[in-house]
Every structure is written in C-alpha cells, then in structure tokens.
C-alpha positions as CSV (number, residue, x, y, z in Angstrom):
1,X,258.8,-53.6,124.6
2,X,262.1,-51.7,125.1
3,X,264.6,-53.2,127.1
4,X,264.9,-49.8,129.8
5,X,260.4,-51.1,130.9
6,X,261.6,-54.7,131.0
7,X,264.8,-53.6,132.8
8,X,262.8,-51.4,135.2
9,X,259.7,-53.8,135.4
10,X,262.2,-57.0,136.3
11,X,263.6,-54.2,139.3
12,X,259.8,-53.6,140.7
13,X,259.1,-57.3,140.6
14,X,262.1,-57.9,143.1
15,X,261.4,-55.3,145.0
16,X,257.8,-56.0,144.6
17,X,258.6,-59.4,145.6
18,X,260.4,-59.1,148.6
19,X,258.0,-56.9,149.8
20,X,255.2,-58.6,149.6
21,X,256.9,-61.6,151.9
22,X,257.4,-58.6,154.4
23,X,253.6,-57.4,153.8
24,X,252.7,-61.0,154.8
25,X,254.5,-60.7,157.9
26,X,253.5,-57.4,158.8
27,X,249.8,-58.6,158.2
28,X,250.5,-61.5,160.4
29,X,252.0,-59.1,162.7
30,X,248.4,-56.6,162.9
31,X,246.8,-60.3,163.4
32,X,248.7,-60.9,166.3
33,X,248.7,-57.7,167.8
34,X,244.8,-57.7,167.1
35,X,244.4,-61.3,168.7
36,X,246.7,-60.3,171.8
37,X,245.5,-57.3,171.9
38,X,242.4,-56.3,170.1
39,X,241.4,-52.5,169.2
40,X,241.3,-51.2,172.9
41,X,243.0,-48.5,174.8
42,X,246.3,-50.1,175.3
43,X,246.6,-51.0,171.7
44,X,245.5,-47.1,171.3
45,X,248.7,-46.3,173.7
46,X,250.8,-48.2,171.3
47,X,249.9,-47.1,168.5
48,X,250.0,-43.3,169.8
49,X,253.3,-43.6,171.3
50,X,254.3,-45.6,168.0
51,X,253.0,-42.5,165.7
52,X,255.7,-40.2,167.6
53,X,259.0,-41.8,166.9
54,X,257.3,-42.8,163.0
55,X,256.7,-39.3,162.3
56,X,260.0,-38.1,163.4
57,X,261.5,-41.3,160.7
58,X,260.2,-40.1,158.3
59,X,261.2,-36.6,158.7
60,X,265.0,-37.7,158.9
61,X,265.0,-41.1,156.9
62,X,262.6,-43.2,154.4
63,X,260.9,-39.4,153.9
64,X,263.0,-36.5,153.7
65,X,266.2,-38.2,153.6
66,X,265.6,-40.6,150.6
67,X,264.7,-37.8,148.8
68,X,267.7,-35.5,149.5
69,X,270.1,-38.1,149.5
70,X,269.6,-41.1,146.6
71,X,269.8,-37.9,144.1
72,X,272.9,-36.4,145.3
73,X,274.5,-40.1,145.6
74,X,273.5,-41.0,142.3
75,X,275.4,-38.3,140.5
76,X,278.1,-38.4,142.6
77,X,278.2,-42.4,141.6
78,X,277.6,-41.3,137.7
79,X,280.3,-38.7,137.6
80,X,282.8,-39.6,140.6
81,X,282.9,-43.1,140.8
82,X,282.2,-45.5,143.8
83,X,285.2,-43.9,145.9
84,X,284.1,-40.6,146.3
85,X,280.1,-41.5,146.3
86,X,280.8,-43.9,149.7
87,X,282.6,-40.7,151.2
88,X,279.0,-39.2,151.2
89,X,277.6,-42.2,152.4
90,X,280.0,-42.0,155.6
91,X,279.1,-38.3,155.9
92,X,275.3,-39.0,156.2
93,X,275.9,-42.0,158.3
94,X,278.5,-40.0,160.7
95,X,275.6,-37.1,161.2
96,X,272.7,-39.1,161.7
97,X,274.5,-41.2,164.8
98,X,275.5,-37.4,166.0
99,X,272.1,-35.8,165.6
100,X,269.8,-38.4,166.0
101,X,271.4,-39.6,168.7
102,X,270.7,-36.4,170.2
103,X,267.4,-35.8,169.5
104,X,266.9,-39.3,171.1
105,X,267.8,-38.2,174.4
106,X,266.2,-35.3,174.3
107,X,262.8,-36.9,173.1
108,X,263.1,-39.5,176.6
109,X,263.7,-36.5,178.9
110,X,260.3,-34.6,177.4
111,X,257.8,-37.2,176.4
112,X,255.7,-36.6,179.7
113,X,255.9,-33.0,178.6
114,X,255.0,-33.2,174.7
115,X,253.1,-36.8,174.5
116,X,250.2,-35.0,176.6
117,X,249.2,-32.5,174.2
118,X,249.7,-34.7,171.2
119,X,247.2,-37.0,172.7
120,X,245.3,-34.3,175.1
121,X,241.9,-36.7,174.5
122,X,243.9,-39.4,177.1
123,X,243.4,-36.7,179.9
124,X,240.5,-38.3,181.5
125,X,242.1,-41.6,181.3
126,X,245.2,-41.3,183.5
127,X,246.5,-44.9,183.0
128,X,246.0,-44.6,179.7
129,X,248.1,-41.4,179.3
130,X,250.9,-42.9,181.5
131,X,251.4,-46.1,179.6
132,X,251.7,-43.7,176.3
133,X,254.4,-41.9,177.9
134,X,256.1,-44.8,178.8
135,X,255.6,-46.6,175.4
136,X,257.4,-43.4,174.0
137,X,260.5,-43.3,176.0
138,X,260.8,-47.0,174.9
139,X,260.3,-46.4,171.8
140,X,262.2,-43.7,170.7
141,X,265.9,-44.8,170.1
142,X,264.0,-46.5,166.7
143,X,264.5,-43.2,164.7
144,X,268.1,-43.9,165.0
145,X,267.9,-47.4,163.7
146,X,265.8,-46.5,160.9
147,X,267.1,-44.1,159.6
148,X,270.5,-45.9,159.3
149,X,268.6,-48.6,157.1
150,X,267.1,-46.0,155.1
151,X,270.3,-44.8,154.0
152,X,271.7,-48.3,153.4
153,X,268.7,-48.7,151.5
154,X,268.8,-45.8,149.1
155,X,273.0,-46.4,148.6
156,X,271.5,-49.9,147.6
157,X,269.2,-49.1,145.3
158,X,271.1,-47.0,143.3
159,X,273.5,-49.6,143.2
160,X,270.5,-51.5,141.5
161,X,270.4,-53.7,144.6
162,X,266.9,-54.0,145.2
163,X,266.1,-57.2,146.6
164,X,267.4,-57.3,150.5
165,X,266.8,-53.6,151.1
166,X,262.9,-54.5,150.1
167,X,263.1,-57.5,152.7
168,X,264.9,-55.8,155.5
169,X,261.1,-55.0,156.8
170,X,260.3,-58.2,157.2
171,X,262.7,-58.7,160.2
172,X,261.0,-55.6,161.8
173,X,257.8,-57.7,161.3
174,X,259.0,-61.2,162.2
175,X,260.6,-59.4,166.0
176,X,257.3,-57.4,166.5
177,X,255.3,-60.7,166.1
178,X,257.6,-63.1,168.4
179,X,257.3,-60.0,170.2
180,X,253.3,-60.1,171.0
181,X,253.1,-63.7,171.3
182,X,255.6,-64.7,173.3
183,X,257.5,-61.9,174.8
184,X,254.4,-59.7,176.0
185,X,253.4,-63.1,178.7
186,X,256.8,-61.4,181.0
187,X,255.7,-58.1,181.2
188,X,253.0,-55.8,182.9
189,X,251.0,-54.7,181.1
190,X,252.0,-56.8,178.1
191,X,251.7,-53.9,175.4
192,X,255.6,-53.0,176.7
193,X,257.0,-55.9,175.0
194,X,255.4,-54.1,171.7
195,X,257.9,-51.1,172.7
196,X,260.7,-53.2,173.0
197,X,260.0,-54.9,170.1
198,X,259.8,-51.9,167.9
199,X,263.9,-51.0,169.1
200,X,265.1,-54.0,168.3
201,X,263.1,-54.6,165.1
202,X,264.8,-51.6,163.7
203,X,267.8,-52.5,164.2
204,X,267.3,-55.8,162.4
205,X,266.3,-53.4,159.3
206,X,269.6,-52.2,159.0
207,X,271.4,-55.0,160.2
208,X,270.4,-57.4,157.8
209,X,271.6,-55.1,154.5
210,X,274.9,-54.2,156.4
211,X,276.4,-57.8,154.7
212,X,275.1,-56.5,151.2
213,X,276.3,-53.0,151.6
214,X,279.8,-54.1,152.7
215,X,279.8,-56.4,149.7
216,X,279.1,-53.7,147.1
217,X,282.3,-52.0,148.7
218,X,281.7,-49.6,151.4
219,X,283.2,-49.4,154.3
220,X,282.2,-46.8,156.6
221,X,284.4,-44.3,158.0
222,X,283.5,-41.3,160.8
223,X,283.5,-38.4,158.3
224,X,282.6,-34.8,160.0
225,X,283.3,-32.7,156.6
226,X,280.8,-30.0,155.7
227,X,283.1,-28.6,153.3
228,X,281.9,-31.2,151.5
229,X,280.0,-29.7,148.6
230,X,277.7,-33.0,148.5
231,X,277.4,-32.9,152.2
232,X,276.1,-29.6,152.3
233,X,273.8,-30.5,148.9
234,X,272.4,-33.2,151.0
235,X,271.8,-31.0,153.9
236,X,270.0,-27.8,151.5
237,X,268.1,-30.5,150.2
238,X,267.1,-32.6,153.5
239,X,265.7,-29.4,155.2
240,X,262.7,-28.4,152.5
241,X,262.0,-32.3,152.3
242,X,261.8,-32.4,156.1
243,X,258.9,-29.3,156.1
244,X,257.4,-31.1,153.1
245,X,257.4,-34.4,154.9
246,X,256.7,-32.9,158.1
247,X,253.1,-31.4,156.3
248,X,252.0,-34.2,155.6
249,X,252.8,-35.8,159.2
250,X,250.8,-33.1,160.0
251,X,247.7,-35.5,158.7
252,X,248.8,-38.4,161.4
253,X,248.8,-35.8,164.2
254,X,245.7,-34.2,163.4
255,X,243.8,-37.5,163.3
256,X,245.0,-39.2,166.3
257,X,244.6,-35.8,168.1
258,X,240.6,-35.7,167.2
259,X,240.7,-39.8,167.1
260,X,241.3,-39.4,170.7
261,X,238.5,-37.9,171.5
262,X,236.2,-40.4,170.4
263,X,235.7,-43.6,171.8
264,X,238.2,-46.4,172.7
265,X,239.6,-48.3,169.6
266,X,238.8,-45.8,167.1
267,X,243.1,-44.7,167.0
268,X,242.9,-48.3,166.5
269,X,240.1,-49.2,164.2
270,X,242.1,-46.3,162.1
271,X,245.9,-48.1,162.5
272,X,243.9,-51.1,161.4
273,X,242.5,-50.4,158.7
274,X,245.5,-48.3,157.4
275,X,248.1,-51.6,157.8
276,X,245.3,-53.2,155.1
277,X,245.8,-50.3,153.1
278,X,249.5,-50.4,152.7
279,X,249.7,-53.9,152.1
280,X,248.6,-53.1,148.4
281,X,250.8,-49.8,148.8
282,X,253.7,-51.0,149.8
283,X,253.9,-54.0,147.2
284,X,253.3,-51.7,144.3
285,X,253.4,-47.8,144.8
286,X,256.8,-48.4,147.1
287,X,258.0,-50.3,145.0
288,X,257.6,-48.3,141.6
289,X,258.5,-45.2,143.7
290,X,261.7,-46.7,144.8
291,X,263.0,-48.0,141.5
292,X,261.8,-44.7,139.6
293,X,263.7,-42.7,142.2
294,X,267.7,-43.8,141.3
295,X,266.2,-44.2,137.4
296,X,264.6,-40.8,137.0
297,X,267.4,-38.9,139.2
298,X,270.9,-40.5,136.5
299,X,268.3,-39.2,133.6
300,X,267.9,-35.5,134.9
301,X,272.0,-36.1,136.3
302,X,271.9,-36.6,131.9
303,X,270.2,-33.3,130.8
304,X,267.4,-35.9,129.4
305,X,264.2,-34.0,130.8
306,X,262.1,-35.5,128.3
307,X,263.4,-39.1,129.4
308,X,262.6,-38.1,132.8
309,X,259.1,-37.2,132.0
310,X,258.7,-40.6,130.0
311,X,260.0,-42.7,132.8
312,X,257.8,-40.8,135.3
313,X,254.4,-41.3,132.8
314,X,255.6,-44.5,132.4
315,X,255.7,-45.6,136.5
316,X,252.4,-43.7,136.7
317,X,250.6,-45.8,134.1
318,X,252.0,-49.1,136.1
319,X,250.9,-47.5,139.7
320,X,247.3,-46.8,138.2
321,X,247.4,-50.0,136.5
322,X,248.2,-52.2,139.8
323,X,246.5,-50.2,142.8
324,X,243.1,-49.1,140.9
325,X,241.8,-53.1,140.8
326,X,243.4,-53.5,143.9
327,X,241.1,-50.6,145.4
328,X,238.4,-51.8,143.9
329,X,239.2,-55.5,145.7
330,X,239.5,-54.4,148.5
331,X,236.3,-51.8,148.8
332,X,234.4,-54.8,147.4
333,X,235.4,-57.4,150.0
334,X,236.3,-55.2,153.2
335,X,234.3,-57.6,155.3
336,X,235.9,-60.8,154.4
337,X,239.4,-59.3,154.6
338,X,239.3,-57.8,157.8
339,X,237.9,-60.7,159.2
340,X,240.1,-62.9,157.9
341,X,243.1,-60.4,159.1
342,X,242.2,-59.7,162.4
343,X,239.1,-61.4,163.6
344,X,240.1,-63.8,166.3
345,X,241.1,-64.0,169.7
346,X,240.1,-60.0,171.6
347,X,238.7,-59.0,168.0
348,X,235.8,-59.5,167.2
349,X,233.0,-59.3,164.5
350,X,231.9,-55.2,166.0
351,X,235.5,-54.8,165.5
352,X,235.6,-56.2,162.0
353,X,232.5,-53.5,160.4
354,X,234.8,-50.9,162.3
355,X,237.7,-51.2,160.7
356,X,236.0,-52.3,157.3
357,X,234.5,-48.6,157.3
358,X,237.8,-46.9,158.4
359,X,239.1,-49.3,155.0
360,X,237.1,-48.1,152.5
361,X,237.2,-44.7,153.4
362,X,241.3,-44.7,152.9
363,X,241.2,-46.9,149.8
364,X,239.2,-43.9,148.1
365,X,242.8,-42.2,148.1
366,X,244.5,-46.0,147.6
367,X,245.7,-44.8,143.7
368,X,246.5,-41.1,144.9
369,X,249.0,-42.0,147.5
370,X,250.7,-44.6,145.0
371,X,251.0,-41.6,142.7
372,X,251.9,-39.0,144.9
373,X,255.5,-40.8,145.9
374,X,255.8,-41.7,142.3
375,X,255.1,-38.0,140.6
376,X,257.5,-36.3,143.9
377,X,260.4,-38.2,142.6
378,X,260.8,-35.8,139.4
379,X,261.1,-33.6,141.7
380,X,263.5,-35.3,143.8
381,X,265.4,-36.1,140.6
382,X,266.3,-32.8,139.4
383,X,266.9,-32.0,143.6
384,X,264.0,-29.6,143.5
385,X,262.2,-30.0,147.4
386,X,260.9,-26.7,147.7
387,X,257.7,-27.5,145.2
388,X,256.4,-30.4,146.8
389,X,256.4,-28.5,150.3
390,X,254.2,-25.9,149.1
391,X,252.1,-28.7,147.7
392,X,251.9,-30.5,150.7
393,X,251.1,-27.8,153.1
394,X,248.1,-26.8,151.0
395,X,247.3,-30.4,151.0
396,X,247.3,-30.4,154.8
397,X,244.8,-27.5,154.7
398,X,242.3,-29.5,152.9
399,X,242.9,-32.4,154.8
400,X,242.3,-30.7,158.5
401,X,239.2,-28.7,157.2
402,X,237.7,-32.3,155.7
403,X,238.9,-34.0,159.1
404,X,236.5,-31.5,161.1
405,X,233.6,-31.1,158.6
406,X,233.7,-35.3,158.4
407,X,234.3,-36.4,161.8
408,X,230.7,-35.1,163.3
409,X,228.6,-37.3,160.7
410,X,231.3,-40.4,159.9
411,X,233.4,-40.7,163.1
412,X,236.7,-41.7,162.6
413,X,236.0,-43.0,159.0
414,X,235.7,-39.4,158.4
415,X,239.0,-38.9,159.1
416,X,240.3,-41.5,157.1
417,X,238.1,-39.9,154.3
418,X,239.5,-36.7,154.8
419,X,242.9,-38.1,154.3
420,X,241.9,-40.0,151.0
421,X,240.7,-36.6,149.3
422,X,243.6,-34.6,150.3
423,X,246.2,-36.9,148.6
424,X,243.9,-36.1,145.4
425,X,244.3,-32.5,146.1
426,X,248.2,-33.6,146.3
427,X,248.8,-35.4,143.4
428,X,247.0,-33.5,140.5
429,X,248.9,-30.4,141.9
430,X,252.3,-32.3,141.6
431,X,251.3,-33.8,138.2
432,X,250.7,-30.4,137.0
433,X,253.6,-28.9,137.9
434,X,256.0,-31.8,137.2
435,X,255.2,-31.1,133.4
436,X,257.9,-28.1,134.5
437,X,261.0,-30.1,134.9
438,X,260.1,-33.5,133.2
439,X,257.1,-32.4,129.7
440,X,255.7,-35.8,128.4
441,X,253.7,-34.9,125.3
442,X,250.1,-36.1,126.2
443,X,249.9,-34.8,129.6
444,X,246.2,-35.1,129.5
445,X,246.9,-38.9,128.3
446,X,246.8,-39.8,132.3
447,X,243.0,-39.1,132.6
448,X,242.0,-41.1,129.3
449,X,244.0,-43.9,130.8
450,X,242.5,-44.1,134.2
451,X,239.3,-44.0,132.6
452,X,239.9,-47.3,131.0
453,X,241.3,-49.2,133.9
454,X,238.0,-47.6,136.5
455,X,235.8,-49.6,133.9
456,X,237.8,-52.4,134.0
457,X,238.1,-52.3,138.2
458,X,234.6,-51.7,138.5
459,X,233.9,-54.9,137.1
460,X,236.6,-56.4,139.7
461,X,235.0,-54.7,142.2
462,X,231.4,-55.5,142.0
463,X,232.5,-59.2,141.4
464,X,234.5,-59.1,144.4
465,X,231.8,-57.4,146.6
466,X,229.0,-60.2,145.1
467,X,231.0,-63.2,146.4
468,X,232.3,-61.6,149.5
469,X,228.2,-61.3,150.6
470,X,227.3,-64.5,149.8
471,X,229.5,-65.7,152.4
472,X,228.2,-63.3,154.9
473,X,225.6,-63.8,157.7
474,X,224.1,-61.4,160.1
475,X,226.8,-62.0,162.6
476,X,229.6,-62.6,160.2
477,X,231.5,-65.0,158.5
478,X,231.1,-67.7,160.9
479,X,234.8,-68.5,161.1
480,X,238.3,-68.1,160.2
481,X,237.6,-70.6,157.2
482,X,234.3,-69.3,155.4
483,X,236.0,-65.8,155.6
484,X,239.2,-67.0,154.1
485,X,237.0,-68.9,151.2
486,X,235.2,-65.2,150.5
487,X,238.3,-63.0,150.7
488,X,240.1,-66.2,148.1
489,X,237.1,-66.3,145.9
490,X,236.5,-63.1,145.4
491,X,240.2,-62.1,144.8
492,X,240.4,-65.1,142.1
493,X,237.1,-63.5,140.6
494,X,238.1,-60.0,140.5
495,X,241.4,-60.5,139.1
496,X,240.4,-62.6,136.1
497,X,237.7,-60.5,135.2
498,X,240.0,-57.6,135.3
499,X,242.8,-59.1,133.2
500,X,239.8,-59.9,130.5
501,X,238.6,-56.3,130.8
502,X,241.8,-55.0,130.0
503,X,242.6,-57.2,127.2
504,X,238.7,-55.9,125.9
505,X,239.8,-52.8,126.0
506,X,243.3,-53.4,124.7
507,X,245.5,-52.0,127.7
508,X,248.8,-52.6,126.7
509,X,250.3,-52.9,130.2
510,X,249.1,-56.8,130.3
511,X,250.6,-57.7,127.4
512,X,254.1,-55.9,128.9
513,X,254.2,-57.2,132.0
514,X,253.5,-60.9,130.5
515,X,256.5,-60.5,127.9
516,X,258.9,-58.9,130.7
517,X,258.5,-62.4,132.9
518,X,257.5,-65.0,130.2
519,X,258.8,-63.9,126.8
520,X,257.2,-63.4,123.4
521,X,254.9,-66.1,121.8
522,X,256.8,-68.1,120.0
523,X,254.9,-67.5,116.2
C-alpha cells in the first residue's frame, strides 16, 4: 500500500478516534436527555429552538465556512508560508466576532416574531410555543462560539492536526450532560438548563483547541482588510456555500415544520433517531471528509486533477466500505440499540419502536450522506461552490415532495425517509459531475464496488437482526442488561461475518487497513 493511503488512513483513525470518545458522550448525552426528559413536548421545544441557532452554524461555520475557508488557507500555507496564511486566519476570525455578533442580537430581539412560523404546529399549545421562544433567545449566542471552533478546526487540520479538533465535541457533550442531570434540578421548567448548556458547551469547543492553535503559531490579531485578495476569496466563496448549505437546511425546516403538526414526540422521536444515525456518521464519513478536505485541496493547489480524482475515489471506497455494514447493523438491530440508548427513566418501550422506525428510515440514506460530504470536497478543493448549490437545491425539491407524499401513510418516519432518498438524488449528481474537475479512470468502478460490500453487509445485517430478536419479548427487552447483551452480540456477529465476506470476496480495503495499523506479515 503506498505510503500517501497509510499516511491518510493513520489521519482518519485519529480523527476517527477522537471522535468516537465524543460520539460516546453525545450518546450518553441523548440518554440523559431521554431519561430526564423523554420524547415529550418540552424535549420537542428544545430541540426546535436547538434546530434554529444549528442551522444558522452551519451556514456560517462547520458548513459553508469549512468549505470556503480550509481551501483558500491551504494554498495560502503551500505558497505563502505560515506568516501570511495566519493573517487570513485573523481576518476570518475578526469578521465572524463582527457579524455574528450581530446577527446574535438581532436573532434575541425577533425570535417571538420568526420562531412562530418556523414551528406554526405549536399554535394550539401556548406554553409550548413560549418555552421555544425562550429556549431560542438562550440559545442563540452558540453560532458565535461555533463558528470560532470551526475555523480553529479547519486552520488545524490543514496543519495535519487532527486529533484535538476531532475531540473538541466531546466538551460540548460532557457540559450538555452535567447540564441535564444536575443543573436542570435549579430551574423551572428544567429543559432551560438544556439552553444554557448549549452556550457554554460551545464555547468549550473552541476553547479547548485555542492551546493547540497557539502552539502551531498563531496569534490572533483584529484584522479588518478586505483588500485582502484571500479575504475577499474567502468571502466569494462563503456566499454560494452558504445558499448550498442553506438548501439543504432547508430539509431540517421542512420536517420540523410538518413534524409539528403531528403528535407530541414525533420532532423528538426524529432528533432521536437521527443522534443514532450520526454516531456511525460522524466516526467515519466526518472523519474521511475532514481529512480528504486539506488533502484533495494542496493536490488541485498542484495542478494534479487526476491525483485529486484518485484521492476522492479512494475516500469514497473507505466511506462505502465503513458506513454500508454499519447500515446494515444498525437496520438489523434498531430495537436493541435504541433501547439500550435511551430506554430508561421517562422513555420507555412505545418510545423505543418510535424511534427504531424514525432509525431505519434515515439509515436508508446512512452511505449517501457519508458520500455526499466526501464527493463536495472536489469541489471545495478546486474553490468551485456554485455546483454543489444547484445540486442541492434540486435535492431539496425531491426531499419536500417525498416529505408530503410520505408523511400521510408513515408519519414522521416518512420524513426521515424522504430525507434518506434525497441525499441519493444528491450524491450521484455530485459524483457525476465531479468527474469534471477530478476524472478517475473507472468512474463506473464505484457501482461494481458497492455491489460487493451490499452482499457482504447483507450478511451483517441479517445476522445482526437474527440475534437482536431472540432477545426480544412482546414488551421489550426486559431491561437495560438483556438489551445491551443483543445490541453486543449482534454487533460481534455482524462484524466477523462481514470481515469473512470481504476477505471471500477479496476486498482489498481489509487487508489495507490491517497493514496501515499492524504491518506486513512477516514471511
């Protein structure tokens, strides 16, 4: 294997690792919030007023941002030198306090105008309404604080620091849980310290890379200079990301908006199942995404377009490769998972087939969203944001005409469904046109691929699905333990019979990933 895949696959497994200690705290995290709090109309406030501020982050930080900025930053680094790339970091840094810090205040001032008509459903529920509005005010300073440690993260990782960005989540996580256990006993209702929680959470995100950004050399410095030719690069790219970003987000609204016309808990049953979702997401597709990102963007900073295309085929193999068994594992043994997640305390085993539903239905689109952020970066890369806009606003298309055809027969799984299938619409349009900027020479070889690895998951699955039932009773799992034992056991099944699959059928990714962390047999 050549040194560049075991360079890039020893980056994803720090990243990889340090997320998944953060994905284990942020499951702990739903578990709390699920035990305190369980899927009723105050967690639906939260979650609501949550949706608002996490939209708007993504817009001008992980999202947009990331994608304008890491590109620009990277050639400025390749070319430039340190010096004059941490000029561009104080730039970004210096608008974001200006802006965002505007747009914070404005977004207190006018929640109890704009929150009503992005949850209009809440109408005939008053208190419910109130507490979203109030939850949003709280809430809203986060943007600001997110956004500062998405830019420390993407000046990180194109350092090749990958380790302590991936792990500034888990002090979000760890602040939100103290948060719901402890601090939500001094306040009425309790859901506020939720609110709080989120503000100071994200400013533990930043805070805690601030040491290794400082390290690396960087010291900030108000810069105001749009003269700046990388400043204004930044600021042409950030704006088509945003509307591309901002489509998508599009999704999120939409759902919650018809979500809230159901019945109580399904905005929940829906945040529920999608935290389950991302756990798998976040360790792998994140991961590759972010390490592809600073890779792809210094080989199209080259000229080397085909290198680009190579490195992108190569992160899409690996995304396919990780999240298809992991769909398959987790469609299998819903059940036993969410149980094991969530079921305790004001959640209980109705609660558990709810979100199990609202789970399956997103992990249809579990390998599409990993490849979606990993086929945008060649666009990123060669500072192209204007394609994956268009893309995404046809996407949103499909998604709002599946949401409304679905949510009559399937409720809010529908909607969930609806957003699986338009991330497939998504990604094959991307994939097509990416061949533009970055040509790999079998671009059909994809397909065949994933054709080998759906055999092999299939197998994963039905194990998993097998074991998880034999553990189940009418009413459940019967406890915390028996559902852990089926969720364990069927995981342990499904993932030996998939590595043995794959080594029937010869997919070289096993025998890569074994040689990046163990070495070559000796002989």
């Amino acid at each position: 294997m050549s040194t560049e895949k075991t360079t890039f696959l020893k980056r994803t497994s720090r990243f990889s690792l340090a997320t998944v200690i953060s994905r284990f705290l942020g499951l702990f995290r739903e578990a709390s919030f699920a035990a305190v709090f369980g899927a009723a109309g105050g967690m639906d406030a939260f979650v609501a007023a949550f949706r608002i501020p996490n939209l708007l982050r993504d817009l001008f930080a992980e999202g947009a941002l990331s994608a304008a900025y890491v590109p620009v930053f990277t050639e400025k680094m390749k070319k430039e030198g340190p010096k004059n790339a941490f000029l561009l970091t104080s730039s970004v840094f210096s608008i974001l306090l200006a802006v965002l810090g505007a747009i914070v205040v404005l977004g207190i001032a006018l929640a109890p105008y704009f929150v009503r008509y992005y949850v209009s459903g809440f109408e005939g529920d008053p208190a419910r309404l109130d507490l979203t509005v109030r939850l949003t005010r709280i809430m809203f300073p986060f943007i600001l604080m997110v956004a500062l440690a998405a830019v420390s993260m993407g000046t990180l990782n194109s350092l090749g620091r990958f380790g302590i960005p991936a792990l500034a989540p888990a002090s979000f996580n760890l602040i939100m849980i103290l948060s719901a256990l402890y601090l939500s006993r001094w306040f009425d209702p309790p859901i506020i310290a939720l609110g709080i929680g989120a503000v100071i959470g994200g400013a533990g995100q930043f805070l805690i890379q601030l040491p290794q950004l400082i390290r690396s050399g960087y010291r900030f410095r108000f810069r105001w200079d749009f003269k700046d030719e990388s400043v204004r690069r930044v600021l042409r790219l950030i704006l088509p990301a945003a509307m591309g970003v901002a489509a998508w987000q599009v999704n999120v609204v939409v759902a919650t908006i018809i979500a809230s016309y159901l019945e109580a808990g399904s905005i929940s049953s829906l945040y529920y199942a999608l935290r389950l979702m991302h756990f798998p997401l976040g360790i792998f597709g994140v991961a590759l995404a972010a390490v592809s990102l600073p890779e792809i963007s210094g080989l199209a900073a080259s000229g080397d377009a085909k290198g680009a295309g190579e490195a992108q085929r190569y992160s899409s193999r690996m995304v396919i490769f990780l999240l298809m068994p992991s769909a398959a594992f987790l469609i299998g043994s819903a059940e036993s998972i969410v149980s094991t997640a969530y079921q305790r305390g004001s959640f209980d085993w109705a609660d558990t087939i709810g979100v199990a539903l609202a789970l399956r239905a997103y992990v249809v689109g579990l390998v599409f969203f990993g490849l979606v952020r990993v086929t945008a970066q060649v666009f990123y890369a060669f500072k192209d944001t204007a394609t994956p806009v268009k893309i995404s606003f046809l996407a949103v298309a499909v998604n709002i005409a599946l949401s409304l055809l679905f949510v009559g027969p399937m409720g809010y799984a529908g909607l969930a469904l609806a957003t699986s299938l338009a991330a497939m619409v998504n990604f094959t349009l991307l994939y097509f046109f990416s061949h533009r900027k970055a040509p790999t020479p079998d671009r059909f070889g994809l397909a065949f691929y994933s054709l080998r690895i759906i055999a092999a998951s299939i197998i994963a699955g039905l194990a998993a699905y097998v074991i998880s039932q034999a553990f189940l009773s009418s009413d459940g799992f019967g406890g915390f333990g028996r559902a852990l034992a089926a969720a364990l056991l069927s995981f342990g099944s499904s993932v030996s019979l998939f590595l043995l699959a794959c080594r029937w059928l010869k997919i070289e990714e096993v025998n890569q990933i074994r040689r990046a962390f163990f070495g070559r047999r000796s002989g």
